[in-house]
C-alpha positions as CSV (number, residue, x, y, z in Angstrom):
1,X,47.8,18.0,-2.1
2,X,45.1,16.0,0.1
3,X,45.1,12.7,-0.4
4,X,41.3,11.4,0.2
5,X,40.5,7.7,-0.1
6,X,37.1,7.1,-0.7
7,X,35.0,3.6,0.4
8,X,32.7,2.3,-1.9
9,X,32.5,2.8,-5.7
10,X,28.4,3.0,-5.6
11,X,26.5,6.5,-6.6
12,X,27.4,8.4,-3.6
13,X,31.4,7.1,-3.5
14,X,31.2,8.6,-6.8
15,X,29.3,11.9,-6.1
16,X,31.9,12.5,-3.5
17,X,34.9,11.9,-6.1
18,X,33.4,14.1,-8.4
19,X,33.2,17.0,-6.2
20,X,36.8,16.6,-4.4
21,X,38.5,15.7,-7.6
22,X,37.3,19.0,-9.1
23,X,38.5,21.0,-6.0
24,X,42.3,19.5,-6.6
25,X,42.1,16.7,-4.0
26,X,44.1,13.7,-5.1
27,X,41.2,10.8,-4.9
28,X,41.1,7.4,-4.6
29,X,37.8,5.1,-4.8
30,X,38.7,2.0,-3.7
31,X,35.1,-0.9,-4.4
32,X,35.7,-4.3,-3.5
33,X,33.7,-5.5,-6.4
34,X,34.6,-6.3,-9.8
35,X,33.7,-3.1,-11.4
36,X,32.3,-0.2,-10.1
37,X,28.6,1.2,-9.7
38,X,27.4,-0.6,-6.3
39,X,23.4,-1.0,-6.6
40,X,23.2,0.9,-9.6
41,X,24.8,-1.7,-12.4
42,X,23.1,-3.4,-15.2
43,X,23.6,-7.2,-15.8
44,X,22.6,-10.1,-18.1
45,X,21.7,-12.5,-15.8
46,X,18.7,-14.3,-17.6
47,X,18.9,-14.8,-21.2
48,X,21.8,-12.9,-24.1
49,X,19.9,-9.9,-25.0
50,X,18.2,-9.3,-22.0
51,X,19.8,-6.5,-19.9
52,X,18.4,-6.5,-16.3
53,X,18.6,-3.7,-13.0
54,X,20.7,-5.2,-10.7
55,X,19.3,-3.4,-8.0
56,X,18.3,0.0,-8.2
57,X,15.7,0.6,-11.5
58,X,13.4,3.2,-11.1
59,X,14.5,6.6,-9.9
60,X,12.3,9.7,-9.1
61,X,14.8,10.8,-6.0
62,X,17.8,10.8,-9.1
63,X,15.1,13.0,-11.0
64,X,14.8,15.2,-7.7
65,X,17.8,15.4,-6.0
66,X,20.1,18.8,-6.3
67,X,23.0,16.9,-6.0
68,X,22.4,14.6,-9.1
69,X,20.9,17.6,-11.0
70,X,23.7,20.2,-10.6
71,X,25.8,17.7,-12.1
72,X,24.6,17.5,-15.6
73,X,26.1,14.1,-16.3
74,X,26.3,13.6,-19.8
75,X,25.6,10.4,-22.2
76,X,22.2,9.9,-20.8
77,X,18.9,9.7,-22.1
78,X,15.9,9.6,-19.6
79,X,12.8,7.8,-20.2
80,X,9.5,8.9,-18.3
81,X,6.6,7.2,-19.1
82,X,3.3,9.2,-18.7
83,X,1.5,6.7,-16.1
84,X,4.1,6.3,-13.3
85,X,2.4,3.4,-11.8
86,X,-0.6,1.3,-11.2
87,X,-1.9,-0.8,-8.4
88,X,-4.3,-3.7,-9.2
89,X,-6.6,-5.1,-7.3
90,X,-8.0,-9.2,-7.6
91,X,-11.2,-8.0,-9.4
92,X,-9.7,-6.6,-12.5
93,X,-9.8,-3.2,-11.5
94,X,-6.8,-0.7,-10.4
95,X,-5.7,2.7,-9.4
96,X,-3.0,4.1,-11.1
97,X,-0.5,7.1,-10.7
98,X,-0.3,9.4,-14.1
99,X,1.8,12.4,-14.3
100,X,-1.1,14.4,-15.1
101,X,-3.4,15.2,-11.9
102,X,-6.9,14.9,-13.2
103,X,-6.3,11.6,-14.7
104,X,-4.7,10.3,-11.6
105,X,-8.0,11.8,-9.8
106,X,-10.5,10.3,-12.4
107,X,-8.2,6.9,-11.5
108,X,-9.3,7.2,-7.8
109,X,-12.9,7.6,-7.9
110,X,-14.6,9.2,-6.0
111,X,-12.0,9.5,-3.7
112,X,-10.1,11.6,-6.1
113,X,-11.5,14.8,-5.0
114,X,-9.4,14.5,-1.8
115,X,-5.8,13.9,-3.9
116,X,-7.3,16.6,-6.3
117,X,-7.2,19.0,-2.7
118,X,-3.7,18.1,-1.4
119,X,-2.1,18.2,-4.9
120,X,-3.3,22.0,-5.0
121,X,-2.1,22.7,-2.1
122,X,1.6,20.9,-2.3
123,X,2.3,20.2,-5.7
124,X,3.4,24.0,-6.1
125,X,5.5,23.3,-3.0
126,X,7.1,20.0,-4.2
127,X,10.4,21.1,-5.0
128,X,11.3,22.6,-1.6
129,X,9.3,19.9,0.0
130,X,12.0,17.5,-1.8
131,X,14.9,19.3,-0.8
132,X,13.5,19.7,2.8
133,X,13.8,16.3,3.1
134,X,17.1,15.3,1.3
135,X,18.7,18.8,2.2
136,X,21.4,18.6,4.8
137,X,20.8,18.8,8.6
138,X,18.9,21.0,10.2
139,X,16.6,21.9,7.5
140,X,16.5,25.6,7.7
141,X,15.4,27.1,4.3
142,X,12.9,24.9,2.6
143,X,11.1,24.2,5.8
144,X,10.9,28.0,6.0
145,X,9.4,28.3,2.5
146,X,7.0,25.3,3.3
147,X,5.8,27.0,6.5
148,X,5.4,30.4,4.7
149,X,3.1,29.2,1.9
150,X,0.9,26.8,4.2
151,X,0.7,29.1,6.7
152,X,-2.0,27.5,9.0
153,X,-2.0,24.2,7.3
154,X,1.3,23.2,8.1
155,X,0.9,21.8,11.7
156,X,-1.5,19.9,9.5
157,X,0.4,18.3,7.1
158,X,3.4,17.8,9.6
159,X,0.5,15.6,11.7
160,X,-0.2,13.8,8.8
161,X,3.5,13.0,7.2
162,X,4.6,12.1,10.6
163,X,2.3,9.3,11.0
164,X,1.7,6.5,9.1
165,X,0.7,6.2,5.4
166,X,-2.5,3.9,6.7
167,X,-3.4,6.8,8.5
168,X,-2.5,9.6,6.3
169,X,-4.4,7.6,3.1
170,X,-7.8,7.5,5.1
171,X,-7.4,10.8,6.3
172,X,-7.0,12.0,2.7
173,X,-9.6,10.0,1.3
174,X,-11.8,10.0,3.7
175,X,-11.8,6.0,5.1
176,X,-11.6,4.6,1.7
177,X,-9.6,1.9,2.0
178,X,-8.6,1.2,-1.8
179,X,-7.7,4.8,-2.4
180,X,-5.3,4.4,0.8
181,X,-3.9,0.8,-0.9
182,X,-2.7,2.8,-3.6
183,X,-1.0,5.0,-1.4
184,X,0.2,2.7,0.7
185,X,1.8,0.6,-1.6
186,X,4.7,3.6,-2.4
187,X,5.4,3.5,1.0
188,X,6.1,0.2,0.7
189,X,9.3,0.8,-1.2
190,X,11.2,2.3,2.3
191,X,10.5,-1.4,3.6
192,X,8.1,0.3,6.4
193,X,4.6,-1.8,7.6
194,X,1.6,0.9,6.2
195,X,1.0,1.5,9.8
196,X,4.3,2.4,10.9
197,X,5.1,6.2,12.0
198,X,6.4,8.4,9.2
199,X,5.3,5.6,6.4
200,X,3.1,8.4,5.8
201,X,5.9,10.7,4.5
202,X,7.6,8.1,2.2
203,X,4.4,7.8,0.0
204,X,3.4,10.8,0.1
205,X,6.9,12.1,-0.7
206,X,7.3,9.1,-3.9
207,X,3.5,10.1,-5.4
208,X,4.3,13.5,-5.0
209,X,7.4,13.4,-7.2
210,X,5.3,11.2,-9.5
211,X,3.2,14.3,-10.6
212,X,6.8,16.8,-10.1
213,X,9.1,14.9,-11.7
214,X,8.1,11.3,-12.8
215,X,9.8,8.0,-11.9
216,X,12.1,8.2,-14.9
217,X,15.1,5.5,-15.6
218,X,17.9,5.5,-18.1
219,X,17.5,4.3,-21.5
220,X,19.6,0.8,-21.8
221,X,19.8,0.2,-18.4
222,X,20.9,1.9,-14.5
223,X,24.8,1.3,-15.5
224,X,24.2,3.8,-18.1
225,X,24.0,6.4,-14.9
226,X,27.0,4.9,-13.4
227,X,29.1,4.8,-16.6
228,X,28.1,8.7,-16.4
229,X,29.5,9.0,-13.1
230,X,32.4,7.0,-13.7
231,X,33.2,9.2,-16.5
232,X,33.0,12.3,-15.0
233,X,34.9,11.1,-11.6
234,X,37.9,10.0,-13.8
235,X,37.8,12.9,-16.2
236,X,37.9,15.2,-12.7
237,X,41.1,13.3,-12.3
238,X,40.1,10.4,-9.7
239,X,41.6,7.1,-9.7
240,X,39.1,3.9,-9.2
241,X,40.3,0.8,-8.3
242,X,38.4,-2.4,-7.9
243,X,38.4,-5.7,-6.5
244,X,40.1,-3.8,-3.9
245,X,38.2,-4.1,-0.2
246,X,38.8,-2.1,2.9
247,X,39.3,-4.4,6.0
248,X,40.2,-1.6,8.6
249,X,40.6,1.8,8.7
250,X,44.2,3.2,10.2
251,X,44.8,5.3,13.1
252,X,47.7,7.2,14.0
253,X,47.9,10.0,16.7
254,X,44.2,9.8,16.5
255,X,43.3,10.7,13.1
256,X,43.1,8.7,10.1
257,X,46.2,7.7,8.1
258,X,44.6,5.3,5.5
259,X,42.9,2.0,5.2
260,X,44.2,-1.7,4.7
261,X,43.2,-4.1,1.6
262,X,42.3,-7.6,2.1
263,X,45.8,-9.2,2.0
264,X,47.7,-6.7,3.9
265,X,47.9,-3.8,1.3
266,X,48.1,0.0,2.9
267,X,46.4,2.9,1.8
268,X,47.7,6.0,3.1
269,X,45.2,9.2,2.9
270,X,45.0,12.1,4.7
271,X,41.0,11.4,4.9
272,X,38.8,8.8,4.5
273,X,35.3,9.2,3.2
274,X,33.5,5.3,4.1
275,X,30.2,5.2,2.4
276,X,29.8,1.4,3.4
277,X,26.7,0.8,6.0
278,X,26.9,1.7,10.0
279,X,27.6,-2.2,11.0
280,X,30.3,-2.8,8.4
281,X,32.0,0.5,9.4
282,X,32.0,-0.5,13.0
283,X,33.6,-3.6,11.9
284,X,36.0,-1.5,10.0
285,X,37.0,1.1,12.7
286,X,39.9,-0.2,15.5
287,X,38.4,-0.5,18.9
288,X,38.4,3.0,21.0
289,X,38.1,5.2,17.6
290,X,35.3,6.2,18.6
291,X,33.6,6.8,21.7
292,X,32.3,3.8,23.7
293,X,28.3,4.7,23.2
294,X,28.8,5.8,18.9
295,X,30.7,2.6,18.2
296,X,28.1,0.7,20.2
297,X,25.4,2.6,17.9
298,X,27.3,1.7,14.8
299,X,27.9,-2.1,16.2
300,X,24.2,-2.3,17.1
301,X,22.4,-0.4,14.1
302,X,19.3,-2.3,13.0
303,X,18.2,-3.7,9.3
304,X,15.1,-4.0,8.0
305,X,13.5,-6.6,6.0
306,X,15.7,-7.2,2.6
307,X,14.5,-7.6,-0.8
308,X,14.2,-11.3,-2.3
309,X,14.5,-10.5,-6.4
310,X,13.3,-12.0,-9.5
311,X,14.6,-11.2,-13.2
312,X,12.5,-12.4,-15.7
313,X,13.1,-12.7,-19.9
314,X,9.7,-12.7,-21.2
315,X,8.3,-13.7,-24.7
316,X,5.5,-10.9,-24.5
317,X,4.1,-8.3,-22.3
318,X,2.6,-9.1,-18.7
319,X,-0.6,-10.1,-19.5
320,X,-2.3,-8.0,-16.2
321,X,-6.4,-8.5,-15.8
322,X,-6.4,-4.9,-15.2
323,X,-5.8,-2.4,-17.7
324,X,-3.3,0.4,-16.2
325,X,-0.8,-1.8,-15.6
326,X,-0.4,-2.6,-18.8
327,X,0.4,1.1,-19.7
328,X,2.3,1.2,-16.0
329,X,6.2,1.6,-15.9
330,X,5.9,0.3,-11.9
331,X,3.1,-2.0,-10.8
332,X,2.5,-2.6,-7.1
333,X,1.2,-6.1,-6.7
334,X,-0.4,-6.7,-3.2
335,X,-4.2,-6.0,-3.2
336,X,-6.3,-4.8,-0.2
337,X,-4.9,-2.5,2.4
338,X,-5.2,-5.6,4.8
339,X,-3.2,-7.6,2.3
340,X,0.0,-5.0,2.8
341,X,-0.3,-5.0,6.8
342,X,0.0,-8.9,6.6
343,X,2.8,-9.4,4.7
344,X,4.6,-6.7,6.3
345,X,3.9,-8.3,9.3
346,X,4.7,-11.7,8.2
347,X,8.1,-10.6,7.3
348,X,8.8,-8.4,9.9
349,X,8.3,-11.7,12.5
350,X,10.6,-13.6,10.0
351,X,8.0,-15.3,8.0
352,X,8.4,-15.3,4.4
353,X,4.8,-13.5,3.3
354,X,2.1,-15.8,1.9
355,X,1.4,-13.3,-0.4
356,X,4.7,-10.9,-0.7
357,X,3.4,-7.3,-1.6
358,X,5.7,-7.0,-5.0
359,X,7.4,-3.7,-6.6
360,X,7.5,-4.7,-10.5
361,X,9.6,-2.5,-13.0
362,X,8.4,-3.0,-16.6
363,X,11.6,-1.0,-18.0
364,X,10.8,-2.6,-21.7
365,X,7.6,-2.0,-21.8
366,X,9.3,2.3,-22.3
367,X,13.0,1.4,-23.2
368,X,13.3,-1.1,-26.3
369,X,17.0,-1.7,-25.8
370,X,16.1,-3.7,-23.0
371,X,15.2,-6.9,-24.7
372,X,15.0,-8.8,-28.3
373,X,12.3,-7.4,-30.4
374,X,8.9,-8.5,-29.6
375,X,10.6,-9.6,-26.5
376,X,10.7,-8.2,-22.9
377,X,12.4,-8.0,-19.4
378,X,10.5,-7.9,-15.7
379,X,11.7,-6.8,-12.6
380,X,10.7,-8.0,-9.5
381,X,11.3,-7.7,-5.6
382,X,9.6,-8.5,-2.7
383,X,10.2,-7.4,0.7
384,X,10.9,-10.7,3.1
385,X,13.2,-11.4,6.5
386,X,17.2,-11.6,6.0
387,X,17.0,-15.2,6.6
388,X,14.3,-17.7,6.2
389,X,14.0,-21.7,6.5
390,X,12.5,-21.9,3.2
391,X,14.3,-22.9,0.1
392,X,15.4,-19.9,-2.3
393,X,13.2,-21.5,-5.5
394,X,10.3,-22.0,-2.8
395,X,10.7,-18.0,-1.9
396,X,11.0,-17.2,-5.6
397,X,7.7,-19.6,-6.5
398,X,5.9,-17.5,-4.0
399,X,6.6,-14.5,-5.3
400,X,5.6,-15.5,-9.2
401,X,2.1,-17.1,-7.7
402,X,1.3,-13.5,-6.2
403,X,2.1,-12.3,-10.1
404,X,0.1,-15.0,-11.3
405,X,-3.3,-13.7,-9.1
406,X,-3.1,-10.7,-10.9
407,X,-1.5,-11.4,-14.5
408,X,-2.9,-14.6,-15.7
409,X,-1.3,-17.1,-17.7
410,X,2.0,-15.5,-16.7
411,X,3.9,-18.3,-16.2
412,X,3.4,-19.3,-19.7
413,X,5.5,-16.2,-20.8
414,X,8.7,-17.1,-19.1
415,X,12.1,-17.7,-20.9
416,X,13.9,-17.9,-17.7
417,X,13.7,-16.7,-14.5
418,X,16.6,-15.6,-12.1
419,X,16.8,-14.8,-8.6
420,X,18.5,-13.3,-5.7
421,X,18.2,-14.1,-1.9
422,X,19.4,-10.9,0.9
423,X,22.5,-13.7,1.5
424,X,23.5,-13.7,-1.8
425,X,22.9,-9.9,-2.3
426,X,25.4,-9.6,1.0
427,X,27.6,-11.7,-0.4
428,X,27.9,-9.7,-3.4
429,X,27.9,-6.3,-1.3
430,X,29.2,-6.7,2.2
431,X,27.5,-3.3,3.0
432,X,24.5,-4.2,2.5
433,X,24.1,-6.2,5.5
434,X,21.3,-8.9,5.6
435,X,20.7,-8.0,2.1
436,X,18.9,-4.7,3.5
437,X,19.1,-2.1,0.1
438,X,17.9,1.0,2.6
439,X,21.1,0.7,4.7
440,X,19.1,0.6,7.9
441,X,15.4,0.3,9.0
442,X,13.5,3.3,8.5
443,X,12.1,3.8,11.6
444,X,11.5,6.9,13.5
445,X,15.0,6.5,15.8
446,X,16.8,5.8,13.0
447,X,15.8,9.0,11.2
448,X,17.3,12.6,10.6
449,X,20.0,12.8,13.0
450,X,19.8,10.2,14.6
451,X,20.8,8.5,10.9
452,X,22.9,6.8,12.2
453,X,24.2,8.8,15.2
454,X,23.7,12.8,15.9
455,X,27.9,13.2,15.7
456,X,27.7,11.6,12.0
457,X,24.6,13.5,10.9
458,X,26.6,16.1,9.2
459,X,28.5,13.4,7.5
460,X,32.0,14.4,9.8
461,X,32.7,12.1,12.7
462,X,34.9,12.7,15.8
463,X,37.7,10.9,14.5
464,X,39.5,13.7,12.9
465,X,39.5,13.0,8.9
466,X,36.9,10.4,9.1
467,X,33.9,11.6,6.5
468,X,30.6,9.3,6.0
469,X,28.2,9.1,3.4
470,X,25.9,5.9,2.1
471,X,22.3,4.9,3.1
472,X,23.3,4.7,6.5
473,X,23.5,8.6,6.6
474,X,20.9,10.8,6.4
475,X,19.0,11.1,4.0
476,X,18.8,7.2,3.6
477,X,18.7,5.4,0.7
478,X,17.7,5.7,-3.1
479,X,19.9,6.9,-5.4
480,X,20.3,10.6,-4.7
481,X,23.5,11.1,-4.3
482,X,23.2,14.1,-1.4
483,X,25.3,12.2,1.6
484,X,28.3,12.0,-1.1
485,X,27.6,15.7,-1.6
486,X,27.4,16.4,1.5
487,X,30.6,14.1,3.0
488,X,32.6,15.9,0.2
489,X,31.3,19.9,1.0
490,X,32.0,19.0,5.2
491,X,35.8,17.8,3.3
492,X,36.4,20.8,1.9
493,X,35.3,23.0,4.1
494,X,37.3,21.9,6.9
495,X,40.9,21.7,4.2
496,X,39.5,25.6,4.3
497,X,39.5,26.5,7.6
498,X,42.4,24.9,8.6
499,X,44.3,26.7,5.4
């Protein structure tokens, strides 16, 4: 039997059990945490009662992905509020996001007649649109479809998802600036400035899947979803063990023989799947595993701007100016257009932002279990630079004045408040270096395969028995699942051949 140790006990160590568990491989997930999950964990960090995403919250690409699909995980209930999201602005008024078309249209104004266009033309196509982005490299199929049904629009629409989502929003709504705010702000959520090449594919892609799928979560929390994987991984017969971390992989005759613990502890495998990020794994691998220039691109791999988080235990709802966000199960806090290029600028030069563009989760508002009666939870992040000369409470005070513009009176709603730095959230997860959630910056040559090097596109790597999956892979973060798919098929397919 092929023993198969797998690194990292987040969604996609998990996928990847799941599958080579159930194809008779004798698995091992080893997490250096305290329990299993990774980003997708639940915690009680505020007040008893109060059950807070630890990182991941929201998840449409979970809603979209094949790989989570075809798994039909069981003991969870999905909740998928009607208005996926509203953006306010500092005069009372916002835009907001409804799975339903027309309202989203009526929402935008008169600039809905241009989102009214593009969602007849690429709604029908949003499922292979999805999966020609997540699918495995090179996208043969659903790019085929997508070509086929737009015909002479595609060159189009591949000029307008390639650029940014500044550019893409005014083209769509014809240079108003608002309407492209709106859009803007889901780009946001890959860390990318709005006027950064292929922003404009990220929100497109997010409010796309708003109308196809919603931005659903789990009822009681994300560690419902990984208690469903953990289940399913150990009832296919994998073993997890935690508070158990990987120092160094093992090399012998040039191929992999197993990992060592922290401590000394060896780990023999006949194949290693790592999901940690590309710079841990080059700390990881033994010098001259891997050619000079892909261990240099692994030693060298760029992060982006980290997430600075806030939990909050509330004594009522958010009391927003606006009126959609009070319906809203995300709110994008940030304003103007020109707002969202400053801040991303700001933290992109290593300045904390004056005013950090916010994502805000409003689980409770949809999902009672997450808080007392009458009470409710708040989840907060803002995008700012790994490291900062700024006290933590000074970063987190920022962040709740930027709520305060737009919700007022907010402050006088607070129970307690919690918050987590990028140090802290890389001390906590060691992969996810300078705190970055996305496993790498988003930009253009970091993308596809060069995510993170063409030889570990197709989640192999030269070093015989040496599998990849994680953020760092393509396609990127958000919790999909499809690099532990797709680490896991690559696995098994080669046990074939050679068979």
């Amino acid at each position: 039997m092929t023993r198969v140790v797998i690194v990292g006990a987040g969604h996609n160590g998990l996928v990847a059990a799941i599958h080579l568990a159930a194809h008779g491989f004798d698995v091992t997930v080893l997490e250096h945490a305290p329990r299993p999950g990774g980003a997708s964990t639940s915690v009680a960090n505020t007040l008893p009662g109060f059950v807070h995403d630890h990182c991941a919250a929201i998840v449409p690409m979970t809603a979209a992905s094949p790989a989570m699909r075809e798994l039909e995980l069981d003991g969870l209930e999905w909740v998928n509020p009607p208005v996926v999201l509203a953006h306010p602005f500092a005069d009372g008024t916002a835009i907001a996001l409804h799975r339903d078309v027309e309202k989203t249209a009526r929402s935008l104004g008169p600039a809905g007649a241009g989102w009214s266009a593009a969602m007849d033309q690429m709604l029908p196509l949003a499922t292979p649109f999805v999966e020609a982005v997540l699918g495995p490299l090179p996208p043969v199929r659903s790019p085929l479809r997508l070509a086929m049904a737009l015909r002479r629009d595609g060159l189009e629409w591949a000029r307008r998802l390639a650029g940014s989502v500044e550019a893409l929003g005014l083209d769509l709504f014809e240079g108003d600036r608002r309407a492209t705010a709106w859009l803007a702000a889901s780009a946001q959520h890959s860390g990318l400035p709005p006027t950064a090449a292929a922003s404009g594919a990220f929100g497109f892609l997010l409010q796309l899947v708003g109308h196809s799928h919603g931005w659903p979560f789990p009822r009681g929390g994300m560690q419902s979803l990984a208690d469903a994987l953990i289940r399913r991984a150990r009832r296919e017969g994998a073993a997890i063990r935690c508070d158990a971390t990987v120092e160094k992989l093992l090399i012998r005759g040039g191929r992999v023989a197993g990992v060592q613990l922290a401590g000394g502890e060896q780990v023999a495998s006949d194949a290693v799947v790592s999901t940690v990020s590309a710079g841990l794994l080059a700390r990881m691998l033994p010098s001259g595993a891997l050619s000079p220039r892909l261990q240099r691109r692994l030693r060298i791999w760029r992060y982006g701007t980290a997430p600075f988080k806030l939990d909050y235990a509330l004594s009522g709802p958010v009391p927003w100016a606006a009126e959609a966000p009070r319906a809203a199960a995300v709110v994008h806090v940030g304003g103007e257009l020109e707002e969202f290029a400053r801040a991303a600028d700001q933290a992109r030069r290593g300045e904390v932002p004056d005013r950090p563009v916010l994502v805000v989760g409003q689980q409770s508002l949809h999902d009672p279990t997450r808080a007392p009666a009458g009470r409710h939870t708040l989840y907060v992040y803002g995008h700012v630079p790994a490291s900062y000369d700024l006290a933590d409470e000074e970063v987190a005070d920022r962040l709740q004045a930027q709520l305060e513009r737009f919700a007022p009176g907010f402050g006088s709603l607070v129970l307690a408040r919690t918050s987590r730095s990028p140090a802290q959230t890389e001390r906590e997860n060691p992969s996810l270096v300078g705190g970055d959630l996305a496993g790498g910056s988003y930009e253009l040559d970091q993308q596809l395969i060069f995510r993170p090097a063409p030889e570990l596109s197709r989640y192999r790597s030269p070093l015989r028995g040496l599998y990849v999956a994680g953020a760092s892979t393509h396609p990127g973060g958000a919790v999909h699942g499809m690099s532990g798919r797709g680490a896991a098929r690559a696995l098994i397919r080669d046990r074939r051949v050679r068979r």
